[in-house]
C-alpha positions as a Markdown table, in Angstrom:
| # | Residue | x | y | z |
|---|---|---|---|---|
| 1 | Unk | 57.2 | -21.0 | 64.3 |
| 2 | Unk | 53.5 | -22.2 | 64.6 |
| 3 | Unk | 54.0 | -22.4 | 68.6 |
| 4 | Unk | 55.9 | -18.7 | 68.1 |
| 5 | Unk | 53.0 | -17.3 | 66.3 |
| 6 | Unk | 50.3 | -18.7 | 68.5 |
| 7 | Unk | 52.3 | -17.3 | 72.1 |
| 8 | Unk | 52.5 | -14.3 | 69.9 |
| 9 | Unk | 48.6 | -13.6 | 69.3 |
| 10 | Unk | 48.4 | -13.5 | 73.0 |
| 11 | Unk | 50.1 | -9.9 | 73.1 |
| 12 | Unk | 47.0 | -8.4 | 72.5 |
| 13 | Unk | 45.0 | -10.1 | 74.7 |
| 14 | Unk | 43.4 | -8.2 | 78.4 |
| 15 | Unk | 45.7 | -10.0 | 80.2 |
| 16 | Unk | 49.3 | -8.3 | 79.6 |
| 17 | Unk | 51.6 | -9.1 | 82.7 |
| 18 | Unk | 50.8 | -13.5 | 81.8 |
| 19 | Unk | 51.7 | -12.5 | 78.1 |
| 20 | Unk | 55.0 | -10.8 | 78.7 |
| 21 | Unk | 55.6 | -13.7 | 81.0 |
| 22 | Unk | 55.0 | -16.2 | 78.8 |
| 23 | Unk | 56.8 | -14.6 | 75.8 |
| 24 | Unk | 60.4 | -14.2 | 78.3 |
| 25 | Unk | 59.5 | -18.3 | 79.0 |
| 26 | Unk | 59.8 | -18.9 | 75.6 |
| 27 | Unk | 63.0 | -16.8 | 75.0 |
| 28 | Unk | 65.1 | -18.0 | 77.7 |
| 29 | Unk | 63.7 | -21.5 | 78.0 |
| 30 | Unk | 65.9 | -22.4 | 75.1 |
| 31 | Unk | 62.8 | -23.5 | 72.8 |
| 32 | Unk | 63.5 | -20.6 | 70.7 |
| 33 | Unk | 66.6 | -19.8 | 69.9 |
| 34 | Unk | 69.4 | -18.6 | 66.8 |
| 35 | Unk | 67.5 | -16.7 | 63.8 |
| 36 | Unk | 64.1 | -17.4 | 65.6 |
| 37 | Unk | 65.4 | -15.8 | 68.6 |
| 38 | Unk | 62.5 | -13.6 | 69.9 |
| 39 | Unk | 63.3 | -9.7 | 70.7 |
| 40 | Unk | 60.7 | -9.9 | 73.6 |
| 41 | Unk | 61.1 | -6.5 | 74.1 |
| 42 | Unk | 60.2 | -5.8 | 70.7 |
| 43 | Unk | 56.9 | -8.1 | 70.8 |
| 44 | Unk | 55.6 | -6.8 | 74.3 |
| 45 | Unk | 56.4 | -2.7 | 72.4 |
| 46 | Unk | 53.8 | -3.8 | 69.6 |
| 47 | Unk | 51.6 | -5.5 | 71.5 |
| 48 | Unk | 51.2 | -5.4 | 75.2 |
| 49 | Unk | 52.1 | -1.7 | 75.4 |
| 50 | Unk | 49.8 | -0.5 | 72.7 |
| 51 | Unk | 47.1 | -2.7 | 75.5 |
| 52 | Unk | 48.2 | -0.3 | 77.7 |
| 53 | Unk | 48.2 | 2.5 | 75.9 |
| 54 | Unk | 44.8 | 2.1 | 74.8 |
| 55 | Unk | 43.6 | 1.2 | 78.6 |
| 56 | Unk | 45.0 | 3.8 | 80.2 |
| 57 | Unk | 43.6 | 6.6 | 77.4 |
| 58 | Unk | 40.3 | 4.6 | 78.5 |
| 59 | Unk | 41.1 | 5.2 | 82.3 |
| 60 | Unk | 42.2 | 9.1 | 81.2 |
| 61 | Unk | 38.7 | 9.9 | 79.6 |
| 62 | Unk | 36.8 | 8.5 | 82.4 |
| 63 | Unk | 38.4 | 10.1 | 84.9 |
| 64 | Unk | 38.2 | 13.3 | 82.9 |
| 65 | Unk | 34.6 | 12.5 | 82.8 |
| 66 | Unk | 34.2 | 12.0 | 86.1 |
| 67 | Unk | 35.2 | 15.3 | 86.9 |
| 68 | Unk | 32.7 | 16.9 | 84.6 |
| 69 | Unk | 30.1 | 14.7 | 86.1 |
| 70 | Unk | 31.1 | 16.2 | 89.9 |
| 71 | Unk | 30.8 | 19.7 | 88.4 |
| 72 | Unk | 27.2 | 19.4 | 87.2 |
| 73 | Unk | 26.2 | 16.9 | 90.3 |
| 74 | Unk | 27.9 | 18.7 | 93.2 |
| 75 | Unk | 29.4 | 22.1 | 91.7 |
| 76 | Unk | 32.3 | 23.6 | 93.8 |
| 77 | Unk | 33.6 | 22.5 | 97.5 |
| 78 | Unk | 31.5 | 25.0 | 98.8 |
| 79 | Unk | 34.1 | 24.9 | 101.8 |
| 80 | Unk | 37.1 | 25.2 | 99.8 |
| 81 | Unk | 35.8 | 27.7 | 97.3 |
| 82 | Unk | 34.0 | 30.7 | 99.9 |
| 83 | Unk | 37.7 | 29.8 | 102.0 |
| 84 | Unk | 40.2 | 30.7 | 99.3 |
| 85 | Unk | 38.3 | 33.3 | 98.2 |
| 86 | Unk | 38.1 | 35.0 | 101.5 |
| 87 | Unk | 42.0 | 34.9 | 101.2 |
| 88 | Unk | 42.2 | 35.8 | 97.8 |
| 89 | Unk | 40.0 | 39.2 | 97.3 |
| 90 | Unk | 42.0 | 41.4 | 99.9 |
| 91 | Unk | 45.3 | 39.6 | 98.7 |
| 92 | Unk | 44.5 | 40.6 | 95.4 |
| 93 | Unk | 43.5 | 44.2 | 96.1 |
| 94 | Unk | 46.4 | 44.9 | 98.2 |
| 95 | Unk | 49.1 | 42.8 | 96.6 |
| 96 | Unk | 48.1 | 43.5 | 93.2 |
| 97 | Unk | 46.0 | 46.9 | 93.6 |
| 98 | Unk | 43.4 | 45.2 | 91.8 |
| 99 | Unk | 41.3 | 47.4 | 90.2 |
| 100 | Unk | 37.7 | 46.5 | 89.1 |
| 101 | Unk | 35.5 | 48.8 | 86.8 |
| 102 | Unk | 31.9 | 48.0 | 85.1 |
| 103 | Unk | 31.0 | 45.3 | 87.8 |
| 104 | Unk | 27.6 | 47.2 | 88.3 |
| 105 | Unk | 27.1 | 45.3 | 84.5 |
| 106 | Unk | 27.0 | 42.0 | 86.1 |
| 107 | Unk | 24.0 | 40.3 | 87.1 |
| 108 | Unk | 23.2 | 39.4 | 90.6 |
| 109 | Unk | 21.3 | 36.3 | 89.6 |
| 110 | Unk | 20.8 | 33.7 | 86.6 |
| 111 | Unk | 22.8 | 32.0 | 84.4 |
| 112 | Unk | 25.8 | 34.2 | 82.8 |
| 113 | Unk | 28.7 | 33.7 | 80.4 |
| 114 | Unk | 31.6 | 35.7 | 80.9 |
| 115 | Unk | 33.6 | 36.0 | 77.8 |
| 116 | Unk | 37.9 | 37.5 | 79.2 |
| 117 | Unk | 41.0 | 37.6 | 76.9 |
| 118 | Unk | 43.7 | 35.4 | 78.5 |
| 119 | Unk | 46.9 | 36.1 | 80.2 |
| 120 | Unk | 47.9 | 34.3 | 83.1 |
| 121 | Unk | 46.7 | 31.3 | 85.2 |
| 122 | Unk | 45.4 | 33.5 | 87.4 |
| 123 | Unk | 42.6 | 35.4 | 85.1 |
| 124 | Unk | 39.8 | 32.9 | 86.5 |
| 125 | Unk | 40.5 | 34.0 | 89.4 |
| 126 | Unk | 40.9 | 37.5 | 89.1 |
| 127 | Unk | 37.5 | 37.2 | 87.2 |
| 128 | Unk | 35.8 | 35.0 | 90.0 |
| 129 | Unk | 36.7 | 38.3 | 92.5 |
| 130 | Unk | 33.8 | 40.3 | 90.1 |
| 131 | Unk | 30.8 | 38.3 | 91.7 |
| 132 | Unk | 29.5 | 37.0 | 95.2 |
| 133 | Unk | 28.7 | 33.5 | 93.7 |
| 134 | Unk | 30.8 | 30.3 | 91.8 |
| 135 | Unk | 31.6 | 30.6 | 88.8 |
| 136 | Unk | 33.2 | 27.8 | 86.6 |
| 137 | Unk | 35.5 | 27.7 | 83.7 |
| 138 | Unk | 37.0 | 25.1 | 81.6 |
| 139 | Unk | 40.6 | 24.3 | 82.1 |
| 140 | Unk | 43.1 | 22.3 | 79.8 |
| 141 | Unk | 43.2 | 18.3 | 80.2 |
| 142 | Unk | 46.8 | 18.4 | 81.4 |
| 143 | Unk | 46.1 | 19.8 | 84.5 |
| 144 | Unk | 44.1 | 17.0 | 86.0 |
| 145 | Unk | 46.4 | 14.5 | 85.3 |
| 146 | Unk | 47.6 | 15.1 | 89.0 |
| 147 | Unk | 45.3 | 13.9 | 91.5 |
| 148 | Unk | 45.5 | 16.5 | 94.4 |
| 149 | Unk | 45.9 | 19.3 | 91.7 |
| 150 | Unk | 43.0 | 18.6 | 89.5 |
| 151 | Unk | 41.2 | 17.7 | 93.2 |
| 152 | Unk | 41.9 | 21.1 | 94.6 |
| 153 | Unk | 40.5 | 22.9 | 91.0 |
| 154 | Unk | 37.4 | 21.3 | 90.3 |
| 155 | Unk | 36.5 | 22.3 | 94.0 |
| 156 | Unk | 37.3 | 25.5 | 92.7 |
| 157 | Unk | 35.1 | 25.2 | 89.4 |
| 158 | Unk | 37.3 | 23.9 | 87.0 |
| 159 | Unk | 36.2 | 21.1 | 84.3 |
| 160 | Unk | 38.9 | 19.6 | 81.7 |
| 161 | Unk | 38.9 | 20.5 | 78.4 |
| 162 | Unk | 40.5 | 19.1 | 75.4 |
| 163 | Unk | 41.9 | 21.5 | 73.5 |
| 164 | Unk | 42.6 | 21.8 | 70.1 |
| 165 | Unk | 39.7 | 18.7 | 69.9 |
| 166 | Unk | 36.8 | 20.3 | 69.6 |
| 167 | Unk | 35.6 | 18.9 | 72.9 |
| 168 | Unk | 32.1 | 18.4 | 72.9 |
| 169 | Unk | 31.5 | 17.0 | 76.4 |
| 170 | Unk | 33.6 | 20.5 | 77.6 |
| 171 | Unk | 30.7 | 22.2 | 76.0 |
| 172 | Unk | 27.7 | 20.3 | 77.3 |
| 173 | Unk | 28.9 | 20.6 | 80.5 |
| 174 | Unk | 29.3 | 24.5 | 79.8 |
| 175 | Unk | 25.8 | 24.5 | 78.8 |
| 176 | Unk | 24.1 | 22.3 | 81.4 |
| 177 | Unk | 26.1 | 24.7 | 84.4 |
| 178 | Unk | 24.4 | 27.5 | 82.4 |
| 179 | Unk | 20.8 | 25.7 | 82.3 |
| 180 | Unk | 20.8 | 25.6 | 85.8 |
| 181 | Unk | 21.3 | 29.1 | 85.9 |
| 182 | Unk | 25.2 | 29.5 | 87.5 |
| 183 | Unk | 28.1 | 31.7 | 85.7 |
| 184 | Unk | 30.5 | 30.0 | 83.3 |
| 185 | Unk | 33.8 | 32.0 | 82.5 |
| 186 | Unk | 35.1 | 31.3 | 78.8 |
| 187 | Unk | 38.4 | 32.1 | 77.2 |
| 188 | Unk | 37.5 | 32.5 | 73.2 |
| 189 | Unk | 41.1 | 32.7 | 72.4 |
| 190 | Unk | 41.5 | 29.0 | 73.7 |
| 191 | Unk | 44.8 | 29.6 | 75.4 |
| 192 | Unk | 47.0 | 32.1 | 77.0 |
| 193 | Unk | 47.9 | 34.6 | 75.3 |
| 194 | Unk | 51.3 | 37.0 | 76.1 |
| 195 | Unk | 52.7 | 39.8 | 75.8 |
| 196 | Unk | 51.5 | 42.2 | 72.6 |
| 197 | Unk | 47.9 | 42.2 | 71.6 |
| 198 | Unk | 44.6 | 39.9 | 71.9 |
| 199 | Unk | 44.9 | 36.5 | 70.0 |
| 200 | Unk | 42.4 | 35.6 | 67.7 |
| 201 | Unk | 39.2 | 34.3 | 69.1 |
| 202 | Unk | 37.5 | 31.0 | 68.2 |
| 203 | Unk | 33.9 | 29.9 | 67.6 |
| 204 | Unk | 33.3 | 28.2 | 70.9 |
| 205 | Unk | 31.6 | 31.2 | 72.8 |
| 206 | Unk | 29.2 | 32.2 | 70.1 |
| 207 | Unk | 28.0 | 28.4 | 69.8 |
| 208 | Unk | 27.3 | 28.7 | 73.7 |
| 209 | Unk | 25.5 | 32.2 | 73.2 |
| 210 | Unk | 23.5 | 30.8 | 70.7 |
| 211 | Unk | 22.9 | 27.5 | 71.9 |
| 212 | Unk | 21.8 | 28.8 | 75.3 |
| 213 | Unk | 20.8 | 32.3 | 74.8 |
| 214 | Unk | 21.9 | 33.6 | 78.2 |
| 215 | Unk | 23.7 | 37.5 | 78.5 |
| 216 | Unk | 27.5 | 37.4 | 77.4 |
| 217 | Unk | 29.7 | 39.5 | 79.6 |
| 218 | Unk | 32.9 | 41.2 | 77.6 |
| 219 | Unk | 35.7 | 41.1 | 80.1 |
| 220 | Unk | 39.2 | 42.3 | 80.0 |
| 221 | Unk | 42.2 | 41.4 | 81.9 |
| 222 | Unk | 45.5 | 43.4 | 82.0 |
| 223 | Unk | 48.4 | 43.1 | 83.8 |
| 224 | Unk | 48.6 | 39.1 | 85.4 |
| 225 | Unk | 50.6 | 38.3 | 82.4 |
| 226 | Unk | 53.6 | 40.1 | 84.3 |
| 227 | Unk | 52.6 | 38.8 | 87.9 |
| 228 | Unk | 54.7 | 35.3 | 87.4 |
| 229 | Unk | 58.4 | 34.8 | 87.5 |
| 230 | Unk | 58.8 | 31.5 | 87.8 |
| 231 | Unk | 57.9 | 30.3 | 90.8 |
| 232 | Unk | 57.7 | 33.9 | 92.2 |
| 233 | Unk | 54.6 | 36.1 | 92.1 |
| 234 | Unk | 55.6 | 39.7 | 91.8 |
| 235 | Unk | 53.2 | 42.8 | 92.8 |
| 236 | Unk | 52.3 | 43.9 | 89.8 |
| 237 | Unk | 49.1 | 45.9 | 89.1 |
| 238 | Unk | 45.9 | 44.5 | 87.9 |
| 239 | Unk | 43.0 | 46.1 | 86.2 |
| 240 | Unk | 39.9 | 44.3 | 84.8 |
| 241 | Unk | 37.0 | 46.2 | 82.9 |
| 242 | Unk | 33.2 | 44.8 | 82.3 |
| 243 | Unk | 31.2 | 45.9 | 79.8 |
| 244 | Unk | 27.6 | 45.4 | 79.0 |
| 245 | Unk | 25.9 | 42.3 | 78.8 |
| 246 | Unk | 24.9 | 41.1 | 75.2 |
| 247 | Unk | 22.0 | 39.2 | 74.5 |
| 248 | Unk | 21.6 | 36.6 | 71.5 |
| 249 | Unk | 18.5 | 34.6 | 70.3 |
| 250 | Unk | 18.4 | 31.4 | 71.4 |
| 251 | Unk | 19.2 | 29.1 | 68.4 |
| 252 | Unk | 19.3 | 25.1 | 68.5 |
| 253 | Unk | 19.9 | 24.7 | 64.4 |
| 254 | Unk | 22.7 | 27.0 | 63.6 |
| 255 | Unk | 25.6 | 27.5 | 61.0 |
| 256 | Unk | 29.2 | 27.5 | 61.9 |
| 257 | Unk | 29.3 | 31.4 | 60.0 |
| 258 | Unk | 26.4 | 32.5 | 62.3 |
| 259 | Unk | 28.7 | 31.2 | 65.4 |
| 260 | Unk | 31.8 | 33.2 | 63.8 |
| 261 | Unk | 29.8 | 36.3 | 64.0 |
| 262 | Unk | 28.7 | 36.1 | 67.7 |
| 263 | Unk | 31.9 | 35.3 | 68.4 |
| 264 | Unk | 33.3 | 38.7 | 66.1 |
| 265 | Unk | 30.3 | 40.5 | 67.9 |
| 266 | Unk | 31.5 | 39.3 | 71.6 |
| 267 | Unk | 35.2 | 39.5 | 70.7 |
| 268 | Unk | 34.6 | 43.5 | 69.5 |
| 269 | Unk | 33.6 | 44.4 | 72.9 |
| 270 | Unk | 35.9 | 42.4 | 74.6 |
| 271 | Unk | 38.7 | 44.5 | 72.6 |
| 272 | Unk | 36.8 | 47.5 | 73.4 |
| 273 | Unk | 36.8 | 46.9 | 77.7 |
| 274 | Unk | 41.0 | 45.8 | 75.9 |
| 275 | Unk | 41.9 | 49.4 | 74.3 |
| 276 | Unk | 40.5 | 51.5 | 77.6 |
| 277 | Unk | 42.1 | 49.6 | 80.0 |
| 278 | Unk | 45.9 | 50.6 | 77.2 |
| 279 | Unk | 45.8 | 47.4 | 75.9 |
| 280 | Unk | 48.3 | 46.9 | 72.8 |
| 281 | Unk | 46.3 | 46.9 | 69.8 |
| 282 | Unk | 47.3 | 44.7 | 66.6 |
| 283 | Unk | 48.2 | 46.9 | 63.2 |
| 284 | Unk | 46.8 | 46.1 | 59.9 |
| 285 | Unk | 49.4 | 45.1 | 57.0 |
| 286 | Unk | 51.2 | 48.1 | 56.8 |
| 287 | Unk | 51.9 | 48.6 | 60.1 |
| 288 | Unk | 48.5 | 51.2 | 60.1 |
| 289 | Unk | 45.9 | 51.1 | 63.2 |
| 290 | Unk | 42.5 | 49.8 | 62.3 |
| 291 | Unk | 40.3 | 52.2 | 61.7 |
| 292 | Unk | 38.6 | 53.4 | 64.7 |
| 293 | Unk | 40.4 | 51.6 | 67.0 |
| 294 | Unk | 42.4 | 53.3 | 69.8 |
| 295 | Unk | 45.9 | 53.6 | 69.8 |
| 296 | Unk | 47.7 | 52.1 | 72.1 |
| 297 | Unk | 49.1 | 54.2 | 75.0 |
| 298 | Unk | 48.2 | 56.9 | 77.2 |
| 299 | Unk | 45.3 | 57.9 | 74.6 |
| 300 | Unk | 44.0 | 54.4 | 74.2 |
| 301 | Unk | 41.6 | 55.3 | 77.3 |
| 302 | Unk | 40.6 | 58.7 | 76.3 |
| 303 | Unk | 39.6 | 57.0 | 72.6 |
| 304 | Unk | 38.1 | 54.2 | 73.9 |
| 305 | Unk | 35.3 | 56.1 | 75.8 |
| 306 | Unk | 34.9 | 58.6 | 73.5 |
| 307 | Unk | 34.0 | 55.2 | 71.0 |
């Protein structure tokens, strides 16, 4: 077995397609054979594949970083982005009847966070109608695992994101499109959200306020999360509401609670621009409204703007 172990060492070595060969040699050549019979299968599973495995997570990450890297370096296809844009604002206003209210909020010029509840794919773009220049958002890892996909939406502004990882590299490049004074759009709730009301927010927009002290933008979206059917888009109607910006001191050294209550601070408003567009609003235990908070409905509006 001493020739067996020593073939078998080589299943973690860099060079995997000579190590499976050798180990099927061995197998079929006859020199193993009966109890000592080797379940190739079995050795190239523990050992080549997790060789692979581990490669192409390396390959993954780089190419993930890569894209990152072209968002800082180059930004959008200038191109590809002012070209489907051109298509999408009037398809959006007649197909959808979009409707756009508080855009008089949103700065002409500097860096800018836009903080939106989530709905459908197509929220950074419905967003990205609001002002005449890029902006970028982070979208999950999976979608850039195709090539012409993950091509054709970092052109549009896209970077990956891991979620659920607490993606540091996400939020460096968040804050270095920021330092150079472009828009970043940020989804607090982390992922898509429908139907009923918001999800619960999470800390990553108040460590960007904080961490780069530029004006947050509350945004809501309502109605994309009934514009897909499958493959179908259906005319539905789409409203989106801006509030005013909200400023926050620039902090480098700060404490995880400080960066929960930016985020409670941003997600308040964001709720707010919610309820007057009729948004649903979540109950307390005991099936009671929060107090203050506009009922959902027709009067949701009428509340909201009296708040």
């Amino acid at each position: 077995m001493a020739h067996l172990r020593r073939a078998g060492e080589g299943t973690r070595t860099p060079d995997p397609l000579f190590t499976r060969q050798a180990l099927y040699q061995l197998s079929y050549s006859g020199a193993i054979g009966g109890e000592d019979a080797v379940n190739c299968n079995g050795a190239v599973g523990s050992g080549v594949s997790v060789g692979m495995r581990h490669s192409a997570t390396e390959h993954e990450q780089a190419s993930l970083h890569d894209f990152r890297e072209r968002s800082l370096t180059r930004g959008v296809n200038p191109a590809l982005y002012w070209t489907i844009r051109a298509m999408f604002v009037p398809f959006f206003l007649v197909y959808f009847r979009l409707q756009r209210t508080g855009s008089e909020h949103l700065p002409r010029s500097g860096p800018l966070l836009l903080a939106s509840n989530h709905r459908s794919f197509l929220d950074p773009f419905v967003i990205g109608t609001l002002v005449r220049r890029p902006v970028y958002y982070m979208a999950k890892r999976e979608l850039f695992e195709n090539r012409v996909v993950a091509w054709l939406l970092n052109g549009l502004g896209a970077f990956p994101v891991d979620r659920g990882a607490g993606d540091a590299q996400a939020m460096e490049t968040a804050e270095a499109i920021l330092a150079r004074g472009d828009c970043v759009v940020v989804f607090p709730e982390g992922t898509r959200v429908r139907p009923g009301p918001l999800g619960t927010p999470r800390k990553g927009v108040g460590r960007l306020a904080l961490h780069t002290g530029v004006p947050v933008v509350p945004i809501a979206v309502i109605g994309t999360e009934d514009v897909r059917s499958g493959w179908r888009i259906r005319p539905r109607r789409v409203r989106i509401r801006v509030g005013s910006p909200l400023l926050f001191p620039k902090v480098e050294d700060f404490s995880p609670t400080r960066a929960a209550a930016v985020t409670e601070r941003v997600w308040a408003c964001v709720s707010l621009q919610w309820a007057w567009l009729g948004g649903a609003v979540a109950p307390r235990e005991g099936g009671e409204l929060p107090h203050g908070d506009p009922a959902p409905g027709s009067t949701a509006r009428e509340e909201a703007r009296a708040a």
